[in-house]
N, C-alpha and C positions, 0 to 999 in steps of 0.2 A: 787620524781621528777627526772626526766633525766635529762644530765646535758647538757650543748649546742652544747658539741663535738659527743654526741648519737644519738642529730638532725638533726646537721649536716652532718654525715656521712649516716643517712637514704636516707639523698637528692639527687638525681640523677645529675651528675655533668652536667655543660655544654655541656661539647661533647657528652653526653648520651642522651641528651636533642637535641640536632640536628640529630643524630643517628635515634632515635626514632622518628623528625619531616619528616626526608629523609625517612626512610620505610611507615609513613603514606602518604607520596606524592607519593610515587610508588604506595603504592593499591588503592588509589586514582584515579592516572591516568589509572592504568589498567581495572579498574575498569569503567571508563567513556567512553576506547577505548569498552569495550564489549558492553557497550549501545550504543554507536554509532555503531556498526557495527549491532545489532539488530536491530535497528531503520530503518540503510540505507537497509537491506535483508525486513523488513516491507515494506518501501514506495519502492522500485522495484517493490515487490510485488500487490501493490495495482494499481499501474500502468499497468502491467500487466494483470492484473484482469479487469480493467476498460478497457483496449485495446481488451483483448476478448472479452469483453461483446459488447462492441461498434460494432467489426465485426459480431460477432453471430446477434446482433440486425439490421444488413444493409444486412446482410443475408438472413433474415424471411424478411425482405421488400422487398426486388427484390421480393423471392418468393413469397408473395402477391401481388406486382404491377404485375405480369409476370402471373399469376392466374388469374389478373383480364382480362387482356386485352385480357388471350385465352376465358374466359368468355365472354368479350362484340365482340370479333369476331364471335364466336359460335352465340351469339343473329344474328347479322347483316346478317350471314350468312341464321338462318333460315326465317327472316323476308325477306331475294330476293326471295328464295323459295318459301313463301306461299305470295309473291306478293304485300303485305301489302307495303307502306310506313314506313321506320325506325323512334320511335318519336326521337325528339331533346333532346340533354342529356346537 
């Protein structure tokens, strides 16, 4: 059997024991600065993302309304033309 002073002397003293609790808090924290800095570079990102898309999408609209209306001037136009009455839209 070991005897108590064998035990004792395996045991990490107190200030070894805070040593060791201050280096697990630093990678800790460094550790939770690097997710948060992933996170904040993500949600810009998807912001971003979501803001082009919203212009690209107001984008293709104009050019569809703008499409349409050379469309329905084109109709109007050739309906004085061939003298007809335009129907009611």
């Amino acid at each position: 059997m070991k005897s108590s002073d064998e035990i004792n002397s395996t045991e990490p003293t107190p200030e070894q024991l805070l040593n060791l609790l201050d280096a697990q808090m630093r990678a800790s924290r460094q550790k939770r600065a690097t997710q948060e800095s992933g996170r904040r570079r993500m949600q810009v990102t998807i912001i971003l993302l979501i803001v082009v898309g919203a212009g690209f999408a107001l984008w293709i609209l104009t050019f569809l309304l703008n499409d349409m209306k050379h469309a329905r001037q084109h109709e109007e136009n050739e309906s004085i033309e061939q003298g007809s009455p335009m129907e009611l839209r």
